[in-house]
N, C-alpha and C positions, 0 to 999 in steps of 0.2 A: 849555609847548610851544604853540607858535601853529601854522596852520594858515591858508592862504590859498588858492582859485582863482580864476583868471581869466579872462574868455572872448578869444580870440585875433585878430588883427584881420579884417573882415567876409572879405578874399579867399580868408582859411587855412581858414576854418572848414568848409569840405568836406571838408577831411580832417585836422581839432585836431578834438579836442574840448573839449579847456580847456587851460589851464597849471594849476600851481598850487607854492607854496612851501610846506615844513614847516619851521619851527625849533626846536630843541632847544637849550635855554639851556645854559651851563657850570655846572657840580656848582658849586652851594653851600658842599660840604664837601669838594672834589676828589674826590668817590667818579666813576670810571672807568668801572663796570661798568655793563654795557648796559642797557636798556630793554626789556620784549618788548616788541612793537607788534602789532596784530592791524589788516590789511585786510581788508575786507568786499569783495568785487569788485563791479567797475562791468564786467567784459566788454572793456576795451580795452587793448589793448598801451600801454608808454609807455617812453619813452627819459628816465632818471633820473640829474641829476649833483648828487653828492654830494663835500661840503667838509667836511674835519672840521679844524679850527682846530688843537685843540691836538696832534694827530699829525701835523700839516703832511700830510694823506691827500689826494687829489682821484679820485675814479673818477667813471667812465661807465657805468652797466646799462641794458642795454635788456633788460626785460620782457614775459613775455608775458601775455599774455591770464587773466587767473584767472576759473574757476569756483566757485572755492569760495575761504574766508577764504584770505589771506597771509600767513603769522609771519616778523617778520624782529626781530633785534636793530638796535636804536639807539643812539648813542653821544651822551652832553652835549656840547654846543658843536661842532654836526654841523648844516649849510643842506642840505637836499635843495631841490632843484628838478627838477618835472617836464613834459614833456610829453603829452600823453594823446592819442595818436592812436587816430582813430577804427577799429575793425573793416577790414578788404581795405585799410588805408592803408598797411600797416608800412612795405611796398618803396618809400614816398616814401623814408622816413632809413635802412634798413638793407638790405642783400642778403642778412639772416636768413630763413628761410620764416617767416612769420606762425603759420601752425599747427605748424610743428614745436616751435614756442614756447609752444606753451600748455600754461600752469600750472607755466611754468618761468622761469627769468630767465639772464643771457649776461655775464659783466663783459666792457667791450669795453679791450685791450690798447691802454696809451697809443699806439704804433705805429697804431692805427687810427684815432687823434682825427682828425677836419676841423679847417682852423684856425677855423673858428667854432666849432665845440664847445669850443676849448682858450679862447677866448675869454672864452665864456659860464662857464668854470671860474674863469677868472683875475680876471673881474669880480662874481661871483654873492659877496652880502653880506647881512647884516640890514637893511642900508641902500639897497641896491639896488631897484628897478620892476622886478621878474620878467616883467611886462605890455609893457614897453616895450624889456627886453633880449632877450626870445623875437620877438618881432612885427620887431624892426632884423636878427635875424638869419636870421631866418627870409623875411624880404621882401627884403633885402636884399644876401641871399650865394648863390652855387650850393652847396644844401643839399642839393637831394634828387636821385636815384640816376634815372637813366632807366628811366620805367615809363609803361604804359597801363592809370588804373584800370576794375576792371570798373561802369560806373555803373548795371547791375543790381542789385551788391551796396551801394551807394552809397545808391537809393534807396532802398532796404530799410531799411540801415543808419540812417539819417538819420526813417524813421517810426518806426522803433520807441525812437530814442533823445528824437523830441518827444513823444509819446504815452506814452512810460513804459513800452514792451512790452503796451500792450493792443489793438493792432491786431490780426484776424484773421488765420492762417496765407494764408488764401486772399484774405484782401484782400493782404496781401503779395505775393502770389505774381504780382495784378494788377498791381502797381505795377512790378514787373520786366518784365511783358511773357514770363511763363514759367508753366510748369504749377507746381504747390507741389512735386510730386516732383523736377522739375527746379532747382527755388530751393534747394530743402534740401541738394540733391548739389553746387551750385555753394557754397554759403554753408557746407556744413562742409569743403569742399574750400581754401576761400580764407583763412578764419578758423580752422578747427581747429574749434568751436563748433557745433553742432546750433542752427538757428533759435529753436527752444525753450528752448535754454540760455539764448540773449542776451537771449530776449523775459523770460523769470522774470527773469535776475540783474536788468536793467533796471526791471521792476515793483518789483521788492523794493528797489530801492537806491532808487527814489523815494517808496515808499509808509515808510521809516525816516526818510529826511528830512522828510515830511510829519509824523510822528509826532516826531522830537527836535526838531528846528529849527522846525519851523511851529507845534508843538502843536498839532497836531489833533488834535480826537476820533478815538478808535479808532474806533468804529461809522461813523463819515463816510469816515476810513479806510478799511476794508472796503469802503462799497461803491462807493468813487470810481475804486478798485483791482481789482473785481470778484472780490472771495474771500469763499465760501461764508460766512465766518467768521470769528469771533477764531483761535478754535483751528487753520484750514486756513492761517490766515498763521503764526503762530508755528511750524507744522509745516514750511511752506515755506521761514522762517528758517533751522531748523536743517537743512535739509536741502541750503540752498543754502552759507551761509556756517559749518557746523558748529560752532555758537557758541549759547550761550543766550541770548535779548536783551536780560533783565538784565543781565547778564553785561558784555555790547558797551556797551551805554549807563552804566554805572558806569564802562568803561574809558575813554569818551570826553568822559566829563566832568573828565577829568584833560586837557582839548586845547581850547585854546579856539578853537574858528573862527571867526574874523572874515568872511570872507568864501566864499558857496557860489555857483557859479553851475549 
């Protein structure tokens, strides 16, 4: 299983926050049956097409927003491609509510495809630039749905996802130009999300990549991340993504990532 993301081109990126492809090679021995898969959430909606080869299958999911781990089955010789929009962006690609959608997912009914989506179905391969077939259709086609983002929740959005969630509530609440009781009622209003949800899942999903991909030191870990502790992060692990972290990193070393942005 590979695993790829991508950062999307400089215009998109106020409201991408990455692409990224999964592959799932064809059974070796024709065995069929699915994979579980476990996501750890990153906090962001994402609009997901999936190809599965040998059921001639093509669908569309748009997801929402996860709090907590993901389980979904996988199939051998199965391309996901995704989109990862950012938090308050959903109403660019869907007229789904953003928060109605969290911690849930929507197959969207061929009858709804855009002809760039059937597009990005009928060209999406092992062989394919994910990076170059999202960025042509996305700059280049009428994608997205008439809407005015709120750039309140933008800039918020946008510190907490370069810092890693350790900005304070109140420096946030600066950055919007709002009181924090004000930010918090607009930002779980828009996203479904408590500010405090986004700000942990986002520490946690970067203080794991520091730790699997970077190898860092735990202890440097801890305190680049601001946690009491070993022990207050592994508690926050499970609390966030319901998983044990040996656990998660035995699984994902069955995936090889080539590429993280």
């Amino acid at each position: 299983m590979i695993y790829k993301e991508f950062l999307p081109a400089p215009s998109l990126q106020n409201k991408i926050e990455c692409y990224w492809q999964f592959i799932i090679p064809p059974s070796s021995t024709n065995n069929l049956q699915p994979i579980h898969h476990v996501v750890i959430p990153h906090g962001c909606p994402e609009l997901v097409f999936i190809k599965n080869s040998t059921f001639k299958q093509n669908f569309i999911v748009i997801k929402g927003s996860s709090t907590s781990k993901f389980n979904i089955d996988i199939y051998p010789d199965t391309f996901y491609a995704g989109i990862r929009i950012k938090p308050g962006q959903m109403k660019w690609l869907s007229s789904i509510s953003e928060a109605d959608l969290l911690n849930q997912h929507q197959l969207c009914p061929e009858s709804s495809w855009q002809p760039w989506q059937q597009q990005i179905l009928e060209s999406i391969s092992s062989d394919i630039n994910i990076e170059d077939l999202f960025n042509k259709s996305l700059l280049n086609e009428k994608t997205g749905y008439e809407y005015q983002p709120d750039l309140r929740i933008n800039r918020t959005v946008d510190r907490i996802i370069s810092d890693h969630g350790k900005t304070e509530p109140a420096t946030l609440a600066d950055l919007a130009f709002l009181s924090l009781r004000q930010l918090q009622r607009i930002f779980k209003k828009e996203t479904g999300m408590s500010l405090k949800q986004f700000s942990q899942i986002r520490k946690l999903r970067h203080a794991i990549l520091q730790l699997y991909f970077k190898q860092q030191n735990q202890q440097e870990m801890i305190i680049d991340h601001n946690y009491a502790d070993l022990s207050h992060f592994y508690k926050s692990f499970r609390n966030i993504a319901q998983y044990k972290l040996d656990d998660f990193f035995k699984y994902i070393d069955r995936i090889d990532h080539q590429q993280m942005v």
